[in-house]
Residue, then its C-alpha position, 0 to 999 in steps of 0.5 A: x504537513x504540521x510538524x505534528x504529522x512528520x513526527x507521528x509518521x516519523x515514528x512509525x518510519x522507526x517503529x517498523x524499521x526495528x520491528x517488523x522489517x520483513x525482507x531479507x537484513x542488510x549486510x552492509x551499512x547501505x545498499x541503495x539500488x542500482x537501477x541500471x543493473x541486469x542483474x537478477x536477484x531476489x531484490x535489487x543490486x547494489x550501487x557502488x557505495x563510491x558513487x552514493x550521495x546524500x540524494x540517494x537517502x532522500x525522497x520528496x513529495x509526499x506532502x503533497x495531496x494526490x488527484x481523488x477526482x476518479x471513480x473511486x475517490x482515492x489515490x495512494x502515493x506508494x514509495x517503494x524501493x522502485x522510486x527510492x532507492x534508499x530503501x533498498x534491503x531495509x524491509x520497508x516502503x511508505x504510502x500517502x492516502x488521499x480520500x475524497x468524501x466517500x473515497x474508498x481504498x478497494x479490498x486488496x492485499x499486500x502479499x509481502x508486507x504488514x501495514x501500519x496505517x495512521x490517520x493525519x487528518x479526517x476519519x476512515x472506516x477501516x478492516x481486514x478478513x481473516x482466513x477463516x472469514x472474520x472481519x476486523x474493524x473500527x472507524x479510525x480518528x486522526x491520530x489513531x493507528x492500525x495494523x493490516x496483518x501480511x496478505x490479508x484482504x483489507x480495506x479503507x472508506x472515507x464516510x464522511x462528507x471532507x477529504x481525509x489523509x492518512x500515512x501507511x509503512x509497510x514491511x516490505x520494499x516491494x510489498x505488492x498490491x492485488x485488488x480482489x475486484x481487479x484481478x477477478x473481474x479485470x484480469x487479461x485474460x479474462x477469468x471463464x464467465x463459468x469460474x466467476x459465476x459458480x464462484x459468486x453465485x452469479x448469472x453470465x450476464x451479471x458477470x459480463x457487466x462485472x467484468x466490462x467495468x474494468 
């Protein structure tokens, strides 16, 4: 990655560390979790700081592009506190995209977490819906950022004919992803064919088929 990126996303790293971290302060100068606790708590516990290195404040792999040879012709490497647990209490994860032409990052939300979102390399055509069903958005350049307000339906689509890489944080260390069509039509159980067609506006059938691509 040119030093150019590890700035911008270095700077977005800080940003929402400071501004917009939106799980619970530490209270401690560090608490890097403790994968192997039984402990239940609203987050993760604590390893004993004796047994803390260097290791536990550092993740790898992000420079590399993920595999966008699937249906939707996108991948995202999400970096929460689950595979790095230095971020543990800092109300905060990081994210590669990766699009292929006409790749697309389905309608989703993150129940937990803002995002704050910057193209690297490419142009997306971005947005979210409001509560009150207005849409936002805008085709974003390399270099431009923009922000996915908490639990808002959005959405990223590479419409153009190269591969696109962008870099996302989000506030949370467990910011949660629900893909609308997913969890509508690919639930188990299934969601009644009755719910879903009165819902849409559908046929049965059309909700069958619906539901038999996921």
């Amino acid at each position: 990655m040119a030093a150019s990126h590890i700035f911008v996303f270095a700077l977005l790293l800080a940003f929402f560390s400071f501004a917009f971290a939106s799980d619970p302060s530490p209270l401690q100068d560090f608490c890097i979790a403790d994968k192997t606790s039984q402990v239940f708590i609203n987050g993760v516990a604590c390893k004993d700081p004796k047994l803390v290195t260097a290791n536990d404040f550092t993740f790898s792999g992000l420079d590399k592009a993920g595999d966008t040879s699937n249906k939707p012709g996108f991948v995202a490497n999400l970096v929460t506190v689950d595979l790095f647990p230095g971020l543990n209490t800092y109300g905060m994860s990081v994210e590669r995209l990766d699009f292929a032409p006409k790749g697309l990052n389905s309608p989703h939300t993150h129940p937990r977490a803002t995002e704050l979102l910057t193209v690297l390399e490419g142009s997306l055509y971005v947005g979210f819906v409001t509560t009150d069903s207005k849409l936002f958005s805008k085709v974003m350049n390399k270099g431009d950022v923009f922000v996915f307000p908490v639990g808002l339906v959005h959405f990223q689509y590479n419409f153009g004919d190269e591969n696109v890489v962008a870099f996302s944080v989000l506030s949370s260390q467990n910011p949660g992803v629900v893909r609308v069509a997913d969890s509508l039509f690919g639930s188990n159980p299934s969601i009644s064919d009755d719910v879903l067609a009165k819902a849409f506006m559908l046929n049965k059938n059309t909700v069958d088929y619906l539901q038999s691509q996921f």
